[in-house]
BALOTI-959592 format. One record per residue (C-alpha): x, y, z; residue number from 1; residue in three letters. Coordinates in nm, 3 decimals. Each point is the difference from the previous one (the first is absolute). Layout:
BEGIN
NODE        X        Y        Z    n  res
NODE        X        Y        Z  NUM  Ala
...
This chain:
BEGIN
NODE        X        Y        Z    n  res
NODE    0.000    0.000    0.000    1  Unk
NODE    0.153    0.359   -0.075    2  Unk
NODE    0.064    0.229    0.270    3  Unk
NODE   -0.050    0.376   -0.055    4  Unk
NODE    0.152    0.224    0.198    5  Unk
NODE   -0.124    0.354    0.038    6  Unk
NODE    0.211    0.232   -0.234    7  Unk
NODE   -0.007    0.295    0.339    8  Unk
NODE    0.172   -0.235    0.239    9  Unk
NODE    0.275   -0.050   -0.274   10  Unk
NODE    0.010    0.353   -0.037   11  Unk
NODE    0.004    0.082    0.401   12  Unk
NODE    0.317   -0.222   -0.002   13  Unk
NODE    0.205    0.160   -0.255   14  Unk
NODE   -0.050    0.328    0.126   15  Unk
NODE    0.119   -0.137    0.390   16  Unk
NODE    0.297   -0.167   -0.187   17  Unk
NODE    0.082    0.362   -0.213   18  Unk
NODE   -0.022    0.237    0.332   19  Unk
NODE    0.250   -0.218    0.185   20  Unk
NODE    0.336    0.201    0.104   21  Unk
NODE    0.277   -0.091   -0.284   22  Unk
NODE    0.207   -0.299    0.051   23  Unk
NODE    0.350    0.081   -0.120   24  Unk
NODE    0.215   -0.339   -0.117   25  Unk
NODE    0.361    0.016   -0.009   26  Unk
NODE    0.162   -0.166   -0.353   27  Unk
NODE    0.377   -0.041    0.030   28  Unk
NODE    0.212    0.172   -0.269   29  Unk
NODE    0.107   -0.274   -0.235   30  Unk
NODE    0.426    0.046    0.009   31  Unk
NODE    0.063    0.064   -0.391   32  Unk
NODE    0.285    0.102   -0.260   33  Unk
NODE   -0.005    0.181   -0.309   34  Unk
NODE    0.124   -0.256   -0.284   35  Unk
NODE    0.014    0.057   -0.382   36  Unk
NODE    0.023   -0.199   -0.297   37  Unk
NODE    0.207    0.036   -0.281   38  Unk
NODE   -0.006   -0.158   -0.387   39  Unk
NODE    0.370    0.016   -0.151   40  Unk
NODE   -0.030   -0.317   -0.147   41  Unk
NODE    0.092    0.058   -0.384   42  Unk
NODE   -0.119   -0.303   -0.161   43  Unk
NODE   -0.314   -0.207    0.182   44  Unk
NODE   -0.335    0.134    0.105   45  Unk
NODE   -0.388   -0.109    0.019   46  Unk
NODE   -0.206    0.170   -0.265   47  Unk
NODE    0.005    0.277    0.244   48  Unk
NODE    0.322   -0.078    0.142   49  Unk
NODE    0.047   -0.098    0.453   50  Unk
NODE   -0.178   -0.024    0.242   51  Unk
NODE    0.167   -0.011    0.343   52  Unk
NODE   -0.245   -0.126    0.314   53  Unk
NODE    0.045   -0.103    0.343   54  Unk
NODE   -0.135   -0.341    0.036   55  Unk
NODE    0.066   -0.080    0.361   56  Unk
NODE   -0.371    0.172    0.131   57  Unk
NODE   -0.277    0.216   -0.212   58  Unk
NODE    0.087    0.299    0.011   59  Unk
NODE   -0.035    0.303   -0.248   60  Unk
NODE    0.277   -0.073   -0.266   61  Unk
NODE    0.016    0.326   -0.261   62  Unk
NODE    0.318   -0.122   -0.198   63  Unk
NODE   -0.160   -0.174   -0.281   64  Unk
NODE    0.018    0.084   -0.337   65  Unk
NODE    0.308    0.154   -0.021   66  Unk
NODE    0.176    0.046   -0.324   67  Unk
NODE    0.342   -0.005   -0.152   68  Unk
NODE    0.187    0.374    0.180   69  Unk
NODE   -0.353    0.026    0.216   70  Unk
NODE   -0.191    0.211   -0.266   71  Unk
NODE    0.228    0.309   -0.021   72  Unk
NODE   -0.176    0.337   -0.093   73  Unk
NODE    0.091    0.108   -0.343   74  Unk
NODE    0.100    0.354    0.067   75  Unk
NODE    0.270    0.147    0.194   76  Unk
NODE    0.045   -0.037    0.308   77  Unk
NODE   -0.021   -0.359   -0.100   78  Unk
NODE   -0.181   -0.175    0.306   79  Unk
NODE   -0.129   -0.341    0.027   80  Unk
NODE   -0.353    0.032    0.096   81  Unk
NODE   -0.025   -0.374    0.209   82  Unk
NODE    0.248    0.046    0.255   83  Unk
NODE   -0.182    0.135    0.306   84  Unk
NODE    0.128   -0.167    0.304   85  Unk
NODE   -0.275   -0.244    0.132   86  Unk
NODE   -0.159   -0.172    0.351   87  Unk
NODE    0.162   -0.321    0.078   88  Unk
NODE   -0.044   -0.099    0.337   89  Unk
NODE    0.343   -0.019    0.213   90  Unk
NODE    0.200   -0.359    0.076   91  Unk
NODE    0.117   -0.310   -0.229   92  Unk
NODE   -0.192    0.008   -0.283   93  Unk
NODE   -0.047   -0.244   -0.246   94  Unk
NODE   -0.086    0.166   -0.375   95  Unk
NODE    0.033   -0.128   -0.365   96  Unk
NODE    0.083    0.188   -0.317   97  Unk
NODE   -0.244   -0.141   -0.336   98  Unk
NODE   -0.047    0.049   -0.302   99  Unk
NODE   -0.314    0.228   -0.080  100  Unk
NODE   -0.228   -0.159   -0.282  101  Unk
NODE   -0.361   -0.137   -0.055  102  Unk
NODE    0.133   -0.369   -0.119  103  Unk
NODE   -0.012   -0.196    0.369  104  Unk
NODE    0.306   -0.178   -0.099  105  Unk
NODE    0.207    0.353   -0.052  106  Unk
NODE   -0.143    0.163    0.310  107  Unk
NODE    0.089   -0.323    0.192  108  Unk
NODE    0.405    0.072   -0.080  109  Unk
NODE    0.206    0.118    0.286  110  Unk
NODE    0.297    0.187   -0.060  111  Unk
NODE    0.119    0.068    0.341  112  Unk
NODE   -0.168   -0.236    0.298  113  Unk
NODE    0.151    0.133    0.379  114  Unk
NODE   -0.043    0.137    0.285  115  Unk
NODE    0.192    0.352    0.193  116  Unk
NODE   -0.079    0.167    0.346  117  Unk
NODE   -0.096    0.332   -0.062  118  Unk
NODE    0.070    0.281    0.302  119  Unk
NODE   -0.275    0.233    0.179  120  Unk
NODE   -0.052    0.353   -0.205  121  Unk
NODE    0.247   -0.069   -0.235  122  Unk
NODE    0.002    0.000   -0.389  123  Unk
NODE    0.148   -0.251   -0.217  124  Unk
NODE    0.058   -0.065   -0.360  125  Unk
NODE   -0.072   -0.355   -0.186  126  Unk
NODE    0.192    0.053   -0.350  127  Unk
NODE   -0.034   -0.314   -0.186  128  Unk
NODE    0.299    0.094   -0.321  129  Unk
NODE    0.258   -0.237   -0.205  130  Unk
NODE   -0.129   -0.205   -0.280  131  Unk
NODE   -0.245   -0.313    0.077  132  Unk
NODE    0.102   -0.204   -0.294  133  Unk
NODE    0.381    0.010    0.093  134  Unk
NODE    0.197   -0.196    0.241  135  Unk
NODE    0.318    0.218   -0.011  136  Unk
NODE    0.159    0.314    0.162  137  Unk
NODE   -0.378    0.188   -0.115  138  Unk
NODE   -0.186   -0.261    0.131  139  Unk
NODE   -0.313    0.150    0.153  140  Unk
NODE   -0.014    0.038    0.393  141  Unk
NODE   -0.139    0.194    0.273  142  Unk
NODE    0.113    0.291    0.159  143  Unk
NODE   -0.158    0.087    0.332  144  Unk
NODE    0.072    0.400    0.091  145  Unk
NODE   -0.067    0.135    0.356  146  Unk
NODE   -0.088    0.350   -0.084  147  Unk
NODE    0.022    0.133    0.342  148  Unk
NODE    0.205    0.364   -0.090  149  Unk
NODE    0.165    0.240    0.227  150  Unk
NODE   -0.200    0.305    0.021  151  Unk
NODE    0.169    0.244   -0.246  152  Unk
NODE   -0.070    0.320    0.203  153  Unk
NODE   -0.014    0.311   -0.193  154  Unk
NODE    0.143   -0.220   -0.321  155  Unk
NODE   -0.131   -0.308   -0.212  156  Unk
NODE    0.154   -0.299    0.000  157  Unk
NODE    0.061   -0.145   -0.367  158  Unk
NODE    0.089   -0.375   -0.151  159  Unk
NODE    0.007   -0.185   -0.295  160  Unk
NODE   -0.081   -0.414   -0.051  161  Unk
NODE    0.157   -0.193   -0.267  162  Unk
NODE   -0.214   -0.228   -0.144  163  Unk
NODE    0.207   -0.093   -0.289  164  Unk
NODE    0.231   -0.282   -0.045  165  Unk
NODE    0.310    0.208   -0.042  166  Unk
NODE    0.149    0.290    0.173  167  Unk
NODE   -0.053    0.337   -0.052  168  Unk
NODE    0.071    0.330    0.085  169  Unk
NODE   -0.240    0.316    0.145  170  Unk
NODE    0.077    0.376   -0.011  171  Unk
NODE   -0.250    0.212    0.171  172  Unk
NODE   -0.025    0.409   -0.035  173  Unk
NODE   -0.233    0.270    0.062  174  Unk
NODE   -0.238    0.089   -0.270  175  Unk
NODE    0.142    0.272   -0.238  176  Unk
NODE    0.355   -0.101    0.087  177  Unk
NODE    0.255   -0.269   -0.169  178  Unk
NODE    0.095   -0.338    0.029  179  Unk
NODE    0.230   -0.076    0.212  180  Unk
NODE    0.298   -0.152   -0.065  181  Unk
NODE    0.045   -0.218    0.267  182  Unk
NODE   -0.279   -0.288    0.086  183  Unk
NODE   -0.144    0.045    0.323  184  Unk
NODE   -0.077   -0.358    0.016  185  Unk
NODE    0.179   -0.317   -0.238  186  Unk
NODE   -0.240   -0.286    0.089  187  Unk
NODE    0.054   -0.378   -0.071  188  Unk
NODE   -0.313   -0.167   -0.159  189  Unk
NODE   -0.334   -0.092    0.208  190  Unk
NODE    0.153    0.253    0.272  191  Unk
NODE   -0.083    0.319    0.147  192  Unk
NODE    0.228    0.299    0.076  193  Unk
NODE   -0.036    0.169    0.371  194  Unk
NODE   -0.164    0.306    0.074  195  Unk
NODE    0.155    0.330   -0.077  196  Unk
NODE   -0.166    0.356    0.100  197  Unk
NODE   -0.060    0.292   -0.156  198  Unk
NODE   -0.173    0.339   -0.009  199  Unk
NODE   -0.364   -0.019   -0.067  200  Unk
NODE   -0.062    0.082   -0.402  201  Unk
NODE   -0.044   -0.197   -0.301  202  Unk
NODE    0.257   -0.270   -0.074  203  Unk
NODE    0.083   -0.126   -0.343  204  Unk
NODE    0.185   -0.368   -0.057  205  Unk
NODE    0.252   -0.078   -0.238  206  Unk
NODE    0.029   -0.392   -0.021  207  Unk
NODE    0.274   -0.145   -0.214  208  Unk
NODE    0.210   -0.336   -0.013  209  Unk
NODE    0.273   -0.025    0.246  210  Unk
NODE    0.304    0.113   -0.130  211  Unk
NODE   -0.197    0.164   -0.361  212  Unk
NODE   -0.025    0.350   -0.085  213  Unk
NODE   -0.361   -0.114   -0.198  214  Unk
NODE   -0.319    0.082    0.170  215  Unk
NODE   -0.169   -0.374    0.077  216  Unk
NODE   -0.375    0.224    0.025  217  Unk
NODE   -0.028    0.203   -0.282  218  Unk
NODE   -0.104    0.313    0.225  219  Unk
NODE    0.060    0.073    0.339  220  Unk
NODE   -0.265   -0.017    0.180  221  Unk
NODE   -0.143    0.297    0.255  222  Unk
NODE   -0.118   -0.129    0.333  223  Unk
NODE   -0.336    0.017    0.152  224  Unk
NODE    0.027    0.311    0.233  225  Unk
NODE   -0.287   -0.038    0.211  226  Unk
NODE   -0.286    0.244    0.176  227  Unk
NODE    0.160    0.157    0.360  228  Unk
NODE   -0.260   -0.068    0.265  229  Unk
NODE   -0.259    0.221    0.187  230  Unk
NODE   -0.193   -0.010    0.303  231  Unk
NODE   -0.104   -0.328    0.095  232  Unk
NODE    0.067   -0.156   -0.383  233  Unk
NODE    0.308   -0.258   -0.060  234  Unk
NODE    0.206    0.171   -0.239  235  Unk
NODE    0.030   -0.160   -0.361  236  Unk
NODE    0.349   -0.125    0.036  237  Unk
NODE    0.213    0.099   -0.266  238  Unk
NODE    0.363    0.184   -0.045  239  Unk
NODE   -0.106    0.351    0.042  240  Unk
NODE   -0.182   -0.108    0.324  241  Unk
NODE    0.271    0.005    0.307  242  Unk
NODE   -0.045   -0.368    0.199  243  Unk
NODE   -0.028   -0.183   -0.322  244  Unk
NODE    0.173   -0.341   -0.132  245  Unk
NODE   -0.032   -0.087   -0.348  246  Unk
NODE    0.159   -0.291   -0.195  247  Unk
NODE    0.052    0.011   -0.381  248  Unk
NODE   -0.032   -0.360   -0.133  249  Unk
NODE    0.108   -0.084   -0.311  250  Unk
NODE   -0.090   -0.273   -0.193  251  Unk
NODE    0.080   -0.216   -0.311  252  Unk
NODE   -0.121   -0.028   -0.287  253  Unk
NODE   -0.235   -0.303   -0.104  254  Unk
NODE    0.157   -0.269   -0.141  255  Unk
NODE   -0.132   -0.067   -0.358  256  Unk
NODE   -0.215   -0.222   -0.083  257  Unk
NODE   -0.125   -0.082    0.388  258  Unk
NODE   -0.296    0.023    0.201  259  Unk
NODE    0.119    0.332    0.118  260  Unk
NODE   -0.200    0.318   -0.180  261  Unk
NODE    0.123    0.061   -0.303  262  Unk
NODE    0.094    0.277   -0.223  263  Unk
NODE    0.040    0.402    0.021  264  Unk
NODE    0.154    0.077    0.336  265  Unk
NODE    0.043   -0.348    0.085  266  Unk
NODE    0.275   -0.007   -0.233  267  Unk
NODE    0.246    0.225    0.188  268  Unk
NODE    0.147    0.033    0.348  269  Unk
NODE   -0.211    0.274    0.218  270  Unk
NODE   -0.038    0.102    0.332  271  Unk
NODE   -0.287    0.064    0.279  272  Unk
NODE   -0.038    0.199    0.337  273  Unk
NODE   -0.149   -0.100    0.279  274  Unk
NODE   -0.039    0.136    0.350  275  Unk
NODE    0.197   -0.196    0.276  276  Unk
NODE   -0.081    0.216    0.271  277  Unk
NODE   -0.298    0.257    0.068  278  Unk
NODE    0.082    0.303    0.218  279  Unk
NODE   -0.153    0.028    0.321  280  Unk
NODE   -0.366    0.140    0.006  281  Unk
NODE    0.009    0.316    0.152  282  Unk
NODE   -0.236    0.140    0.273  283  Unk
NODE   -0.225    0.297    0.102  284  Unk
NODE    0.053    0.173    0.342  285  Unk
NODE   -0.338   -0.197    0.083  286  Unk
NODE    0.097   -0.341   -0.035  287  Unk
């Protein structure tokens, strides 16, 4: 037999359970890092090139579909657009790099399977570079990149990464000025260079072969320079914006004939910027 209940006594309850005093419940802060992902891989990809996911416990994984150089803007300051640091909860964590494609059999491929212990509040970059189908010196591996910087003060801090598979030489100078002619960095292949500081202002790279008077990018490339902060705002890091770290990665081309994109740019050696430290936020006299 139904029972009906009397739609007022429903009513009478949810306004008693509305007017009670507010219950406030305490949710720990989950203990995170910043972590990256980047494509230099120059000859393998998914049709839409890696995806890189933690696979240990669900949690929200936003490095997929990353291509070849990480989709770099195509006008200066050349930036790639999918290298935001992202969540990833702190401790041993177990992730797996794969290859990004509809086919089940393609997505299923693992490139890199392992595990690292990321540290409390800080940032860290996964760059996945060498060449997949080679078991040589170029042999793909990955490079893991604690990207915990010294506070620049009243300067930026400035680096370039190597993701080629033979040395090479950087010169960098203040835009309107000349190139230099000493390097400020020689870096071995799949390396980085350390940090160097300098003024806040726009930054331009010259990249060539170790040991080569013959640009290896066609154009040196001006950096990313950045909004300064106001009240209450993080600033836009960038090199005109004092407190900033920026790395310029550059990157092979794609090898011919691969699953890497091909074509146009692709053909040639060019370089990115990305931010590697944000300055801190600053803060009203009411805070």
């Amino acid at each position: 037999m139904r029972r009906i209940i009397p739609l007022a006594v429903l009513a009478v309850g949810a306004v008693m359970a509305c007017s009670e005093p507010e219950t406030v419940i305490s949710t720990a802060a989950i203990p995170a890092a910043g972590v990256r992902f980047i494509n230099a891989v120059p000859d393998t990809g998914g049709a839409f090139g890696l995806d890189m996911r933690f696979v240990d416990f669900v949690e929200s994984n936003a490095q997929f579909r990353i291509p070849f150089r990480n989709a770099i803007s195509s006008t200066s300051p050349f930036v790639s657009t999918l290298t935001e640091y992202k969540f990833a909860k702190e401790g041993s964590r177990h992730f797996v790099v794969f290859l990004d494609d509809t086919i089940q059999t393609i997505a299923q491929i693992k490139l890199k399977d392992t595990t690292y212990s990321f540290v409390q509040a800080h940032n860290y970059t996964l760059l996945l570079q060498g060449n997949a189908r080679s078991s040589g010196a170029d042999k793909m591996r990955l490079t893991i990149m604690d990207e915990t910087v010294p506070d620049p003060g009243t300067q930026v801090a400035l680096r370039a990464v190597n993701t080629t598979g033979n040395p090479i030489e950087v010169r960098v100078y203040a835009q309107g000025g000349t190139v230099p002619a000493a390097a400020d960095w020689t870096i071995p292949a799949y390396s980085a260079s350390p940090y160097i500081t300098k003024t806040p202002g726009v930054y331009l790279y010259n990249v060539r072969a170790a040991g080569s008077a013959t640009n290896l990018v066609a154009a040196d490339a001006a950096t990313a320079p950045g909004t300064p902060a106001t009240v209450d705002i993080e600033a836009i890091p960038g090199t005109n914006v004092a407190g900033s770290a920026v790395s310029a990665f550059i990157y092979p081309p794609a090898v011919a004939g691969s699953k890497a994109p091909q074509g146009g740019a692709f053909n040639n050696t060019v370089i990115s910027f990305n931010w590697d430290r944000r300055p801190a936020r600053t803060c009203s006299p009411l805070c």
